[in-house]
N, C-alpha and C positions, 0 to 999 in steps of 0.2 A: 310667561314670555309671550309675546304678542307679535304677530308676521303679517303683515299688507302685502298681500300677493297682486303681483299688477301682468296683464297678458297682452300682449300685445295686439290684443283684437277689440271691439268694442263690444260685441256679442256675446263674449263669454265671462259670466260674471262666476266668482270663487267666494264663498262662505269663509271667514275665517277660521267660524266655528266648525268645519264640515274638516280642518286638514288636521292627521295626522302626521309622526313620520315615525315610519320603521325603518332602521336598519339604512340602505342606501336607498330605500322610493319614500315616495309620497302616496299618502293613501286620501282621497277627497272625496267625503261622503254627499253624496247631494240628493237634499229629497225632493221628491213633485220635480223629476226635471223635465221642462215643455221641450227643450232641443237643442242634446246634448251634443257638442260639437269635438273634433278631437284638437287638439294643442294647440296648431294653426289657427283653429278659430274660423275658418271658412269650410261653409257646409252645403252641402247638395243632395239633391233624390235624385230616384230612377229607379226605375224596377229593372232595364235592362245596360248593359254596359258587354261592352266587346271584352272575349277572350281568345284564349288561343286556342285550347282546343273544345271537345262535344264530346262526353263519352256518358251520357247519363241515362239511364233506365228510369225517371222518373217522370212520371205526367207533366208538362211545360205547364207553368203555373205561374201565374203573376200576381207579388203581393201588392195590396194598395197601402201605398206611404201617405196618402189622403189622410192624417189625420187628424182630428181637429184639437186644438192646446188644449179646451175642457174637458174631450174625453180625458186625455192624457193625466191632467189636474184628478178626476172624477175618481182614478182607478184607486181603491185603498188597497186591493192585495188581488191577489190571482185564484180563482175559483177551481181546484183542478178537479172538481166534477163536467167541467169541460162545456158545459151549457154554454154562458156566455161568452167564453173563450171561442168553441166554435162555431159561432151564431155572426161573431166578429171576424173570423177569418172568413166565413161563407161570403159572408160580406163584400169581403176584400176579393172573391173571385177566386178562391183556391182552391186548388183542384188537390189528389192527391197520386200520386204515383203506383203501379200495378206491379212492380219490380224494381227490387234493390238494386243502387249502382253496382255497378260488374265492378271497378278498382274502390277497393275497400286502401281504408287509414288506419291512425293508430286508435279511432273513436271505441273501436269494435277490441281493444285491447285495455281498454280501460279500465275496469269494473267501474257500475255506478254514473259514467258516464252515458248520456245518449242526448241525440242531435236530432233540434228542434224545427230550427230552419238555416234550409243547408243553398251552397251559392256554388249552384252549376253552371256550365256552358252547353249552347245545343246550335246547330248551322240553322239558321233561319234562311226567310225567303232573301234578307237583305244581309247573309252571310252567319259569320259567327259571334252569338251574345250570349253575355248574362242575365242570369235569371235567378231570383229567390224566388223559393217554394218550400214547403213543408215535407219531413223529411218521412215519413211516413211509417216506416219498417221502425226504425229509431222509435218513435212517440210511440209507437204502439208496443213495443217491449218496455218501455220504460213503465205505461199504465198497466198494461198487464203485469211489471213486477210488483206494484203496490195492491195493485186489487188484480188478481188472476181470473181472465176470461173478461175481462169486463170490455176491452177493445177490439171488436170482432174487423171491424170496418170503420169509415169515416163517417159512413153512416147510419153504420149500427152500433152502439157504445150501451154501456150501461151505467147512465149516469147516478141510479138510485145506488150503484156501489161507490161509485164514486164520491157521493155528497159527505160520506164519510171523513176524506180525506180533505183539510184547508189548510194550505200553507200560504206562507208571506215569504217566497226567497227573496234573496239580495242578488242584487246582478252587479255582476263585474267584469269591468271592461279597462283596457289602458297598454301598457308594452308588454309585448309576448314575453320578454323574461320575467317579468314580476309578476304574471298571471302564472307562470311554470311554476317560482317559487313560492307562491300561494297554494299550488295545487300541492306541494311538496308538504307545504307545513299542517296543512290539513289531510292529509296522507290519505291522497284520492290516489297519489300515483309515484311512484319511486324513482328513481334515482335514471336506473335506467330509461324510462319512458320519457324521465325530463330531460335527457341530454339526446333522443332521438328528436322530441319536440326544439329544442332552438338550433336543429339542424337545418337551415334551408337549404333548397337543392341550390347547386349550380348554377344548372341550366332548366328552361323555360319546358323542357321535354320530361325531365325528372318528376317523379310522384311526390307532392308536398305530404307530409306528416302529417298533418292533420290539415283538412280544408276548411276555410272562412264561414264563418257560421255560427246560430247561437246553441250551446250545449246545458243540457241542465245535468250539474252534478252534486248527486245524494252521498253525503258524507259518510252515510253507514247504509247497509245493505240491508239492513232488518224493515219490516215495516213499520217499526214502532219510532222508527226515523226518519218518519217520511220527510217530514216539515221541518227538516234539516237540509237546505240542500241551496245550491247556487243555479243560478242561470249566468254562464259566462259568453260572451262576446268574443270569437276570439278571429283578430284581428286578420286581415291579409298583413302580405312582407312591407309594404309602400303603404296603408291605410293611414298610419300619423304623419307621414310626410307633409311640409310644407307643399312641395311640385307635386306631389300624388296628381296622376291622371285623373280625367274625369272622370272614367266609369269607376274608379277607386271610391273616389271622395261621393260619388251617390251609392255606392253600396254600401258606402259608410254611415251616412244620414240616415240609408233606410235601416238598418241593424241598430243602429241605437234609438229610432223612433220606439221599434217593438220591444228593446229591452226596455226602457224606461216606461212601456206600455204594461209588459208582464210583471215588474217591479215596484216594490213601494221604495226602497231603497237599494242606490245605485253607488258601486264604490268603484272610483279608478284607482288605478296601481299605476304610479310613474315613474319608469325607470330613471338613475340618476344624470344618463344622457339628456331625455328626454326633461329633466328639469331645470337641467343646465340652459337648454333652448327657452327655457322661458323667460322671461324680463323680470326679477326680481324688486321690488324698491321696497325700501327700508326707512323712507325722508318721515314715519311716523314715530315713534318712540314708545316704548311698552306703557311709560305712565301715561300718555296720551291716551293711547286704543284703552288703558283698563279705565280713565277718566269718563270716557266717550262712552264705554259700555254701562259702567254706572249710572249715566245721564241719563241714558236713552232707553229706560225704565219701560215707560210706556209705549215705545214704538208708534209715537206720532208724531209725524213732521209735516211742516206746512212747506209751501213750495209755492213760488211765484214763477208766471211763465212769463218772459223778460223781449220785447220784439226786437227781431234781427233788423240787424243794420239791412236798408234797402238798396241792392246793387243789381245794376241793368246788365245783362251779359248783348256783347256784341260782338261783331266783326269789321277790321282797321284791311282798308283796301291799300297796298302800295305796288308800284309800278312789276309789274313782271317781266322776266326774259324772252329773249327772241333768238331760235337758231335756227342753222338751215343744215341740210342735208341733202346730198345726190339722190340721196333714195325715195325720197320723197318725190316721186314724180311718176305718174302714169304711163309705162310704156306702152307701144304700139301691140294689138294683143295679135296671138298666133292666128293664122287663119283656121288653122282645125281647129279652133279652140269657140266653143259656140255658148260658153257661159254668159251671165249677165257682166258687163265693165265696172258695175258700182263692188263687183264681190273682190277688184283688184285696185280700190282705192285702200293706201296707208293709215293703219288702226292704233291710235294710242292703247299703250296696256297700260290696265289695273295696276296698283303696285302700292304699299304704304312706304317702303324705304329705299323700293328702285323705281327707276323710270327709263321708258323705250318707245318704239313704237317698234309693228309689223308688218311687213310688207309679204305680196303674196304673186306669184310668180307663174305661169303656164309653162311645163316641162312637156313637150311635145311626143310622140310616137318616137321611138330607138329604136335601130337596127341594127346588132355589131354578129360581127363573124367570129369566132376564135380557133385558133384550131390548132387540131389535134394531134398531137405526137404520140403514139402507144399512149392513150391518157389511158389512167385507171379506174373505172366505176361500179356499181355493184350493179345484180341486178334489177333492184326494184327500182334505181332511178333510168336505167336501161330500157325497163317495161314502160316506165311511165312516158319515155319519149318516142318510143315503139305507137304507142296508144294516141298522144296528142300532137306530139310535133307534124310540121308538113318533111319529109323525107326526102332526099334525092341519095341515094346507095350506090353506091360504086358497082359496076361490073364486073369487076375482078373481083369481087369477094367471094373467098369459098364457099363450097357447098358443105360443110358444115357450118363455117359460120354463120350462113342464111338461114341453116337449120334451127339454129338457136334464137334468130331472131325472129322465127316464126314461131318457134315454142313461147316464147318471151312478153310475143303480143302484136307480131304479126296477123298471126292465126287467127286472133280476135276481133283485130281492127278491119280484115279483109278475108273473108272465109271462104267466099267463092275462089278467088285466085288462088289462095294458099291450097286450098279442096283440089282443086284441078292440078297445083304444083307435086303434090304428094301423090295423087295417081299416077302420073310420069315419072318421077321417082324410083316407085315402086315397080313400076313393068320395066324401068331399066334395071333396078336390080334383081330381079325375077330371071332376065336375059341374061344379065350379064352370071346368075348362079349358074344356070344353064349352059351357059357356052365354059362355064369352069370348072364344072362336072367333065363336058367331055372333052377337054384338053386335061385332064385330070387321066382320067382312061387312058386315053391315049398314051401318054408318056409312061403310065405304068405297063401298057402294053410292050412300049419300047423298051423299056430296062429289062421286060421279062426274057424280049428278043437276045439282047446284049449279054444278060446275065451268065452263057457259059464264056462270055468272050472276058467278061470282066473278073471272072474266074480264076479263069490259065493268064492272066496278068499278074491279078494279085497273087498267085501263089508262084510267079515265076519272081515276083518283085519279093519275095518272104524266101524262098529257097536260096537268090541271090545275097538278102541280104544275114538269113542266118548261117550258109555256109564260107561265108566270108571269113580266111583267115583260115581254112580247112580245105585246103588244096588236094590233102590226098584221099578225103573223103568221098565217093560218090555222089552225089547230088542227085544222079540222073534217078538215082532209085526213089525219090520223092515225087517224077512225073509216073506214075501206075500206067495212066493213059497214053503218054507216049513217050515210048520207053527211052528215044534219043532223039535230041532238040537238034536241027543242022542250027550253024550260024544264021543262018536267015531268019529262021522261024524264034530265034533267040532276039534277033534285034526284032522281027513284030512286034513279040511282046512287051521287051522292051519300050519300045514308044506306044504302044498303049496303054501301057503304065503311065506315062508320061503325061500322055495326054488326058488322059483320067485324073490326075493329081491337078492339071491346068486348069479343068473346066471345074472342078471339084478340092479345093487347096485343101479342104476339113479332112478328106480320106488320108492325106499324105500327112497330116499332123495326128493323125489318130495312127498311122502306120509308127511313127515314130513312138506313139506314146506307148503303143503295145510292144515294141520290138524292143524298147529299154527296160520294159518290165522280163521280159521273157528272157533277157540278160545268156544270150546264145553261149559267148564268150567264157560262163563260167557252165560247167556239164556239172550238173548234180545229179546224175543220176549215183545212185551207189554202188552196182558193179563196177560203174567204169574206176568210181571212185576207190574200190578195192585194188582193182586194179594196175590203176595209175601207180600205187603206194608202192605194191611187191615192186613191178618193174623198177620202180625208180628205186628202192633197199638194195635189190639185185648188183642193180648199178652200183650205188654205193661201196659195197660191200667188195663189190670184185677192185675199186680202184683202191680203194685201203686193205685190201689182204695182198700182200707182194710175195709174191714167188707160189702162188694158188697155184696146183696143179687142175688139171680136167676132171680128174675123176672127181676132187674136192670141193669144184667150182659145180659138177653135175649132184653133189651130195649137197650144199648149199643151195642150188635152184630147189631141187626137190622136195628138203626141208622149208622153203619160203610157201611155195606153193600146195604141202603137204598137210606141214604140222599146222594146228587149230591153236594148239597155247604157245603161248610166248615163250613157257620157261623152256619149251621142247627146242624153238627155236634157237632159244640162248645159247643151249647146252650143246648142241649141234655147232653153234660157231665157235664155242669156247673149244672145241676140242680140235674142229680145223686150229684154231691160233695155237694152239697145244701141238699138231704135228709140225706147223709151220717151224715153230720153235725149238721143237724136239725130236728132227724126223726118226731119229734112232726107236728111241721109245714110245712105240706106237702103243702098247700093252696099259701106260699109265692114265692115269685120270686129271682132266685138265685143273690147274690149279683156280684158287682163290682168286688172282690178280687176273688170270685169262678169264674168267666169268664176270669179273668188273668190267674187263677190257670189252667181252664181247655184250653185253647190257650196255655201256657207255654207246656202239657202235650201232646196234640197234634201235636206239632211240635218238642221236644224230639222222641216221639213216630216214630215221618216221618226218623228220622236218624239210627232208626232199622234196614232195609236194606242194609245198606253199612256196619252195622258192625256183617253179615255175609254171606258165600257164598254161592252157589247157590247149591252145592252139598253137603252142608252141612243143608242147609234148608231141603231139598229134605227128607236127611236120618231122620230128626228129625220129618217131620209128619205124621209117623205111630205112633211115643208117641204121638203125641198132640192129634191126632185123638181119644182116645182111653181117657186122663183127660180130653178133652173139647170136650164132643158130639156134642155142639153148632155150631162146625168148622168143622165137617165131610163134608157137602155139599162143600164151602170151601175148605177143601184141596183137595176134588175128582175131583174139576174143576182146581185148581192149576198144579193136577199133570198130568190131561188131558193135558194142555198148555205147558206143560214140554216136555211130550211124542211125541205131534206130531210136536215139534221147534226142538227136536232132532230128529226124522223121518225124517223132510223136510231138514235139514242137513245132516245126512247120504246118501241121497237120492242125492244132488246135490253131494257131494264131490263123490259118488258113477261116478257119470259120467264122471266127472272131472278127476278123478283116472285112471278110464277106457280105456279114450280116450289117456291120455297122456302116459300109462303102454302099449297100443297098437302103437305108436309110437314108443315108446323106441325099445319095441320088435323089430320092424321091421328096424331099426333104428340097434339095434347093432347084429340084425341075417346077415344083410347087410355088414354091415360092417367086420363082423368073415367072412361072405362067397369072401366077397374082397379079404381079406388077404389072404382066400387059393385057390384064385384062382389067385391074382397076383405073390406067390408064387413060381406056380406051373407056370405062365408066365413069370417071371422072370428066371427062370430056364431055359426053353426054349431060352428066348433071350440068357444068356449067353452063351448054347451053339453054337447058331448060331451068336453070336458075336466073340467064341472063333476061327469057323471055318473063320470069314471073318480078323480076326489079324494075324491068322497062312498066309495066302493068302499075307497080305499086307506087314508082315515082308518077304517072301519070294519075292515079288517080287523089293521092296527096298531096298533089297540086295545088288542088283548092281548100289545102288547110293553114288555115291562117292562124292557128294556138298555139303560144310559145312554147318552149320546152321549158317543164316545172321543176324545176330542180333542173345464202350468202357466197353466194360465188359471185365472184368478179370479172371484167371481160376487158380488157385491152380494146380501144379503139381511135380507128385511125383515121385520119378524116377531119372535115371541121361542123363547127354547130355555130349554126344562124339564130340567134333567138332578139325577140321583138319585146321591147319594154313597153308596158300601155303608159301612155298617158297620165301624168300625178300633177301633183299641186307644191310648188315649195313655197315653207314659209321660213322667211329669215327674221329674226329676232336684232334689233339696232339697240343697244344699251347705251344710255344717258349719263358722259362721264365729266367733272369737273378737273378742269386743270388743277395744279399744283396752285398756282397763283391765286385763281379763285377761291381756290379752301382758305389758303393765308387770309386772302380779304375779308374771306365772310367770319372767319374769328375773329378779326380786328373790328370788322365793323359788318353789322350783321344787315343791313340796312343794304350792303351791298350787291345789285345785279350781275349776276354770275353770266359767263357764257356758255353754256353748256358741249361737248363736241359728242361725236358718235362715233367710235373707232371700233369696238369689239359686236362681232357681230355672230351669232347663230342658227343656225337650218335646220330643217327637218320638214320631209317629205309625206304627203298625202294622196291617196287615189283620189282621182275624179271623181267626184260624188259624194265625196266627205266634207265637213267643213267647221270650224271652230266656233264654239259658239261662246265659249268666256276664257280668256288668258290674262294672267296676272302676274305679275314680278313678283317674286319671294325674297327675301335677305340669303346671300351666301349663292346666291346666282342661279337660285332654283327658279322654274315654271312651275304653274297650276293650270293645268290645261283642259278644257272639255270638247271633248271631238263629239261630233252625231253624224252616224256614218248612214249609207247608201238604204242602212234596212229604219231611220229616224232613231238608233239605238244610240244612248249615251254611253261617253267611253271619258272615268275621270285618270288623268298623271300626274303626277306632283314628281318632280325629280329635278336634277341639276342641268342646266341649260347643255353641256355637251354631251348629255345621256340621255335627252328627251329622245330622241329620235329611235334609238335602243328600245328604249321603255314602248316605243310605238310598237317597234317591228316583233318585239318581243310579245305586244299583247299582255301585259305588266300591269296593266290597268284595274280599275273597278268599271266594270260594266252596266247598266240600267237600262232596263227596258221601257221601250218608250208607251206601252200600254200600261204600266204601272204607276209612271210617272205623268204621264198626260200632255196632251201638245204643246202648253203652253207651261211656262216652269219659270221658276226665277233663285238664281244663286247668288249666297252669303258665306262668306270667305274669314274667318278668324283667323288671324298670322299667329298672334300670341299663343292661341290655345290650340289650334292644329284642329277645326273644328267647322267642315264644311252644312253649310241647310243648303236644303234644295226644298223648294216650294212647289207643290204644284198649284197653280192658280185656280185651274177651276172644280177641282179638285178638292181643294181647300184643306189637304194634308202636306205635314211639315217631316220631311225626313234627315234625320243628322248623323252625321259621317263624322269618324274620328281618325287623324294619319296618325299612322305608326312608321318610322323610318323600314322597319322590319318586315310590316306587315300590307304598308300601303291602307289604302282607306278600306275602313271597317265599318259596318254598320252599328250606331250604340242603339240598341233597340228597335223597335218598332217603328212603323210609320206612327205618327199626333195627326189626331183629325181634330183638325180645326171647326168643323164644322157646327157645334157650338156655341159659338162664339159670334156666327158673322148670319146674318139675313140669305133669304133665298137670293139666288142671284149675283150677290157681291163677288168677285173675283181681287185677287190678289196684284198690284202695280210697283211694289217697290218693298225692296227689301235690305236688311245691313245689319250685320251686331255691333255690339256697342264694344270699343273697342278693348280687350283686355277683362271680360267677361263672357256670362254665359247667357247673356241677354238679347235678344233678335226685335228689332224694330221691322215694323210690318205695315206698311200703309196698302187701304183696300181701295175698291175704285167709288168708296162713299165717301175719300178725302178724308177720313177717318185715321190716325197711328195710333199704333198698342205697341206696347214693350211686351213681349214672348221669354219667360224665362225656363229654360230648359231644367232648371233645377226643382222649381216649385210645380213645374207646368201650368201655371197661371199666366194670367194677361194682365197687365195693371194699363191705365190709360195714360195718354203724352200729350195727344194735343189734335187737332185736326188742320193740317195744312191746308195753306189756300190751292194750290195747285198739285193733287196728288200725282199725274203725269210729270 
C-alpha cells in the first residue's frame, strides 16, 4: 500500500518511506533532518521569548541556534565522552548553573529519565524571558550513573571514562500524548505518571508536570544498556499550534535544531488529531508510487530550470477623498500657556484598518472649593494635607482637635509655633492642676465641717423612715445624743434632709436602695419572732375555748410560756377541753378525741402569725395589754425585742448611709469643681489655640501645593485644591456612512465621504508628550508617551480605557538612557509585535503584547552593530506586514530586511531618497 502525504506548507517535505502507523498516530522517521519544523510548517529561532514567571536557580545561559545545515548533515551519532559535545556547547556560549531549580517536576520521579536542556524564565533588564540553557544537576546524574565520579564539573569530567561509552539515540519528538504512550510501551514509566503527564494545569499560576525541554531517557538502568536510550523533545501546551505565539514557535525551532543535532535518527509521534489537521491527498494510486519506485532505480533525475514569465509590479494612482471637520482648526492658545503653537497643530494617526486624526488642547490652572460636611478621612491623607496644602483653620476649633492636628503634622510643618503653643498649654495645665488641688481641699474641708450636721439628718431621715408604721414604739431612744427632739429641731432636720437629697439626688436614691433592703416592715429578729407566736396561740386559744375559767385560762398562759415540748403543751390543753366538757370529772384523763382536738387547735393557732403584720401586731398590744393582764409581761418583752431589732437597724443603715452620702458628696463636689475649673481651662486653651491658628494660617499663606489626595477624623469645613495645568488629547475616528459602504461594494472605484462623529480624550501633564499613536482594529490605541524625565511610557488598550491605562501607570516603561535620543518605531498589528530602534545605537529591541500581560520584552536587546559602518545611523523603519520581518533603511540609502527569526539581514534594495 502506498500513501502521498501532501502538508500544507512548502518547507516541510515527508518521506514516504520514513511513515509508519501504529495504532491511532503516525510515526515519521527522518534521517539528516537540516530543520525540522512542527505541523504548521512555519518555524522560527530565538534563544529568548517572554514568560510569565522567573523562578530558576540556574546560571542565565544562552544557546546558540546559529547552526549551520552541514554541521547538522556532518553529525553521524553523538560522542557521550562529552569531548566534542562540549566543545560545541562552549561554543554556543553555555554557561552552567550552580544550583538546582527550587520547583522540581515529575522529571525527578521518573527513573532513567534526566533533562538535558531545560526552558526557564528569569526578569531581565527588559522584564520577563525565556531562556534555554543546560540543565546541569540532571546531565550530571545521568553521566555519573553510567560512569560513577566521572562528572565532577562542567569543567572537570572525565572523559577517558567516558570514551568507553558510544551511543547512537533516537530522538523523539511530536504530540504529548503519543510521546506519553511511547514512554508507556517501553515501560520508562507507568500508568500513573502518564496520566499525571497529560494533565495540564488550568491556570497560568499552576505547576506544569513536567517543563519544556530535551530529556534523554535509558530504557534500562543497568549500564550494559547504556546505548539503549531516547533523547525526547518534549513539547510546551501550544508548540504545534498553527497561532502558537512567537516566543513558542522559536523555542520550538531552537529545540528541534539540537535534537536533530544530538541525533542520527529522529521519529515524530502524531497524534490522530494532529493528523487529521494535515491535508492528506490520495490523486496517486498504489500502482503508480510502486511503478514510480521501480523506475527510479538509480535515483537520477535531470531537471530543467524553465524562466518566469516577466511582470512589472506597480502602483494605479486614482482620485482620493476630501473631508472636513470643526476640529481641524487651530484655536486661539491660553495665555499661561507658553508652549510652542506648532505642538497644537491636528496629527493624522498611524492606523492599517482605522483612520482619525488628533487634536491637542491647553487645559489651564483649576481652582474648585468643595466642601465639607462631617466628611470622613483617615489619617494619613489628613497628614498629608496638614504637611502640603496652604491652610486657613477655623477658630472655633477645639483644643483637642487642634491637638491632633498638630500631632498629625502640624508639629512638623511649623515647630517653632507649635513649640511655643505646647509650653502655654502646659502652664495652663500646670495652673489649672493647682488651683484643683486646692478647691479640692477645700471642699473636703467643708464636708468635714458639715459632717456631724449631715449626721443628725441622716439618721433623723432613717429613724423616721424605719419607724414608720410603729407608733407606739419609741423612736426617741435611737437619738443617744439628744434624748428628746422639740418640733422645731425635728423640722431642722427635716429640711436638711431635704436639702441634701436636692443638691445631692444619688444620696436619696441610695437611701431608698438600703432602706428596701433593710425591709423594717418585716422584724426578723427571733425573740420577737418567738414571741409574736405564744401571744398570738394565747389569743387564739382563749377565743375558741368558751366558757375558759381564770384559773384555766392562767394554767394555759403558763403552760405556752412554760412548757419547751409541744406534747406537754397538748396535753395541758387536752385536759382544759376535758374539764370544759366534763367539769364533774375532774379525776379522769382526757380522751383520744380532746388530744385530736387540742393538736388540731395548736397548729391552727401556729398560722396566726403569718396572717398578720408585724406593725400591725405592734399597734394592737396596747389593747391586749389592757383585756388580758395575763399578757402584760408578754407584750413588754415583745415590744423590748421590737425596739432594740429596730435600734440595731437604724444603727447600721446609719453608717451605711453615712459613708456612702460622704462619698457622693465628695464625689459630685468634685466633680462641679472639675467643670469650673475645666471651664475656665478650656477657655484659656482656646485662646492660646486661637493665637497659634492665626500664626499658622498666616504663614501658609504662601503655600501654593495642592492637597494630594487608621483612625479617622470627621472634618468640617471646605478644601480648595488647585489642578496644574495638562494637555488633552482628543482622538476623531474616521467613519463611513451606511451609503458609502453600499457604494463601495457595488462599485469599488467609488469616492467615499468620510465623517467624524465618535470622538475620545485623555489627558496629560505639561511636559509630556506623544511621540507615536496609532489606530488598532476594535477601537484600540498604541500610544508612546516621553514624559518630563525623556522616559518612554508604551499603552496599547481600548480608546475608552486609554486614559485609565494612563493614570493607572499600566504601561511598559523605557528608559531613555538605554534606549538613546533618537529611536524609531515599528508596529505589527497582525502579530502583536512592537521594534523600537535605537538609531544611533544601532540596537533593535522587540516587544511582544499580551492582552494579560501588556508588552513584554522577547529577549535581549540585537545589536546591529555588525552589520552597518562607523557612523551610519538608522532613518526609517516597518515590518513587513503579517510577518517577522523588519525593513530598515540607514542614512547610507541603503534597505535590509531584519528577520527576527533567523536573526540575519538579507538585502532589498537601496532607495533613492532614504529621508
Amino acid at each position: 500500500m502506498s500513501i502521498i502525504l501532501e502538508v500544507d506548507d512548502s518547507d516541510v517535505d515527508i518521506d514516504l518511506t520514513s511513515v509508519r502507523h501504529a495504532e491511532d498516530s503516525f510515526m515519521i522517521l527522518n534521517d539528516h533532518v537540516d530543520e525540522t519544523g512542527p505541523l504548521d510548517g512555519s518555524v522560527s529561532l530565538s534563544e529568548e521569548s517572554q514568560s510569565e514567571s522567573s523562578d530558576s536557580s540556574y546560571l542565565n545561559i544562552y544557546l546558540d541556534d546559529d547552526i549551520d545545515d552541514q554541521e547538522i548533515d556532518a553529525i553521524e551519532s553523538m560522542d557521550l565522552d562529552g569531548q566534542r559535545a562540549i566543545q560545541e556547547l562552549e561554543e554556543a556560549d553555555v554557561e552552567v548553573s550552580e544550583q538546582a531549580r527550587s520547583e522540581e517536576d515529575l522529571c525527578s520521579s521518573i527513573p532513567g529519565m534526566y533533562r538535558i536542556l531545560d526552558l526557564i524564565s528569569e526578569r531581565g533588564t527588559s522584564g520577563l524571558v525565556e531562556k534555554i540553557i543546560i540543565a546541569q544537576d540532571s546531565l550530571k546524574h545521568f553521566l555519573n550513573e553510567i560512569s560513577p565520579g566521572a562528572h565532577m564539573s562542567l569543567t572537570k569530567v572525565d572523559f577517558k571514562a567516558l570514551d568507553k561509552f558510544r551511543v547512537k539515540p533516537i530522538g523523539i519528538y511530536g504530540s504529548k500524548d503519543e510521546i506519553v504512550r511511547f514512554l508507556v510501551s517501553v515501560a520508562v514509566i507507568d500508568d500513573t505518571i502518564a496520566t499525571q503527564l497529560r494533565d495540564f494545569p488550568e491556570t497560568r499560576t499552576e505547576k506544569l508536570p513536567l517543563r519544556s525541554g530535551l530529556y534523554i531517557c535509558r530504557v534500562s538502568e543497568s549500564v550494559s544498556a547504556a546505548k539503549r536510550m531516547y533523547v525526547i523533545y518534549w513539547p510546551e501546551e501550544s508548540t504545534w499550534d498553527d497561532n502558537a505565539s512567537p516566543p513558542v514557535r522559536r523555542n520550538r525551532v531552537t529545540f528541534m535544531r539540537y535534537l536533530t543535532k544530538i541525533c542520527d535518527q529522529v521519529t515524530s509521534l502524531i497524534s490522530e488529531d494532529h493528523a487529521k489537521s494535515m491535508i492528506w491527498s490520495n490523486s496517486v494510486s498504489d500502482d503508480q508510487l510502486s511503478e514510480s519506485d521501480e523506475d527510479d532505480t538509480d535515483r537520477l533525475f535531470t531537471f530543467e530550470v524553465a524562466k518566469t514569465n516577466e511582470q512589472e509590479e506597480g502602483v494605479s494612482v486614482r482620485q482620493g477623498f476630501e473631508c472636513a471637520s470643526d476640529e481641524l482648526v487651530i484655536t486661539g492658545l491660553h495665555p499661561e500657556c507658553s508652549i510652542d503653537p506648532e505642538f497644537f497643530k491636528p496629527r493624522l494617526l498611524f492606523g492599517e484598518t482605522r483612520q482619525g486624526f488628533m487634536t491637542t488642547q491647553y487645559v489651564p490652572v483649576k481652582r474648585s472649593i468643595k466642601t465639607l460636611n462631617s466628611f470622613k478621612l483617615t489619617a494619613f491623607l489628613l497628614q498629608d494635607a496638614l504637611l502640603k496644602a496652604r491652610l486657613q483653620v477655623s477658630e472655633n476649633i477645639g483644643p483637642k482637635s487642634l491637638n491632633h492636628l498638630v500631632r498629625l503634622g502640624l508639629g512638623k510643618r511649623f515647630p517653632d509655633e507649635c513649640n511655643i503653643w505646647a509650653k502655654e498649654i502646659q502652664s495652663i495645665k500646670s495652673t489649672s492642676q493647682k488651683d484643683m488641688e486646692a478647691q479640692q481641699k477645700k471642699a473636703q474641708d467643708e464636708l468635714s465641717a458639715a459632717r456631724a450636721r449631715t449626721e443628725s439628718s441622716i439618721r433623723f431621715a432613717v429613724v423616721d423612715a424605719a419607724f414608720s408604721g410603729y407608733s407606739t414604739l419609741d423612736r426617741s431612744r435611737c437619738f443617744a445624743s439628744v434624748p428628746a427632739l422639740t418640733h422645731d429641731e425635728e423640722s431642722r432636720l427635716r429640711e436638711s434632709y431635704s436639702n441634701l437629697t436636692t443638691i445631692h439626688p444619688r444620696i436619696a436614691d441610695n437611701f431608698t436602695d438600703e432602706l428596701g433592703r433593710a425591709n423594717c416592715k418585716n422584724i426578723i429578729d427571733e425573740s420577737f419572732r418567738k414571741s409574736k407566736e405564744k401571744i398570738l396561740l394565747v389569743l387564739y386559744l382563749s377565743r375558741n375555748l368558751v366558757n375558759i375559767t381564770e384559773t384555766q385560762l392562767t394554767a394555759l398562759v403558763r403552760s405556752v410560756y412554760k412548757d419547751n415540748k409541744r406534747q406537754q403543751l397538748q396535753s395541758t390543753l387536752a385536759s382544759i377541753l376535758h374539764e370544759i366538757a366534763t367539769p364533774a370529772d375532774e379525776l379522769s384523763k382526757p380522751t383520744t378525741a380532746e388530744m385530736r382536738s387540742a393538736e388540731k387547735m395548736l397548729k391552727d393557732g401556729g398560722n396566726e402569725p403569718s396572717l398578720i403584720s408585724d406593725p400591725d401586731f405592734i399597734a394592737d398590744l396596747e389593747v391586749l395589754s389592757s383585756t388580758m393582764p395575763l399578757l402584760q409581761d408578754a407584750i413588754k418583752v415583745a415590744k423590748d425585742h421590737a425596739q432594740k431589732y429596730l435600734g440595731s437597724v437604724v444603727d447600721k443603715l446609719c453608717r451605711t448611709l453615712l459613708s456612702s452620702a460622704h462619698r457622693i458628696q465628695l464625689d459630685d463636689t468634685q466633680g462641679q469643681l472639675k467643670l469650673e475649673v475645666d471651664r475656665r481651662n478650656d477657655q484659656d486653651l482656646r485662646d492660646v489655640g486661637r493665637s497659634l491658628i492665626h500664626k499658622i494660617d498666616s504663614l501658609s499663606a504662601s503655600c501654593d501645593s495642592p492637597i494630594s489626595g487608621p483612625q479617622s477624623f470627621e472634618i468640617t469645613g471646605h478644601r480648595e485644591t488647585l489642578k496644574e495645568a495638562s494637555l488633552l488629547f482628543t482622538i476623531h475616528l474616521m467613519h463611513l456612512t451606511t451609503e458609502d459602504q453600499h457604494e463601495l461594494q457595488l462599485h469599488p472605484t467609488t469616492v467615499p465621504n468620510p465623517r467624524f462623529k465618535e470622538s475620545y480624550s485623555f489627558q496629560l501633564p505639561v511636559g509630556f508628550s506623544v511621540s507615536h499613536s496609532q489606530l488598532l482594529e476594535g477601537d484600540r490605541l498604541l500610544l508612546l508617551l516621553i514624559d518630563r524625565n525623556a522616559n518612554l511610557h508604551l499603552y496599547l488598550d481600548h480608546l475608552n480605557n486609554i486614559e485609565n491605562s494612563i493614570r493607572g501607570e499600566r504601561g511598559k516603561t523605557l528608559h531613555r538612557d538605554k534606549i538613546g535620543e533618537e529611536f524609531l518605531l515599528a508596529f505589527d498589528e497582525s502579530q502583536a509585535i512592537l521594534a523600537l530602534i535605537s538609531c544611533e545605537k544601532l540596537q533593535l529591541h522587540v516587544f511582544v503584547h499580551d492582552e494579560s500581560r501588556g508588552f513584554t520584552a522577547s529577549g535581549s536587546a540585537i545589536n546591529l552593530n555588525s552589520w552597518y559602518g562607523e557612523g551610519t545611523t538608522m532613518k526609517k523603519a516597518c515590518f513587513t506586514s503579517g510577518s517577522e520581518e523588519l525593513l530598515l533603511v540607514d542614512s547610507q540609502a541603503i534597505a535590509r530586511v531584519f528577520s527576527l527569526t533567523t536573526m540575519q539581514f538579507r538585502f532589498f534594495g537601496s532607495p533613492s531618497h532614504p529621508d
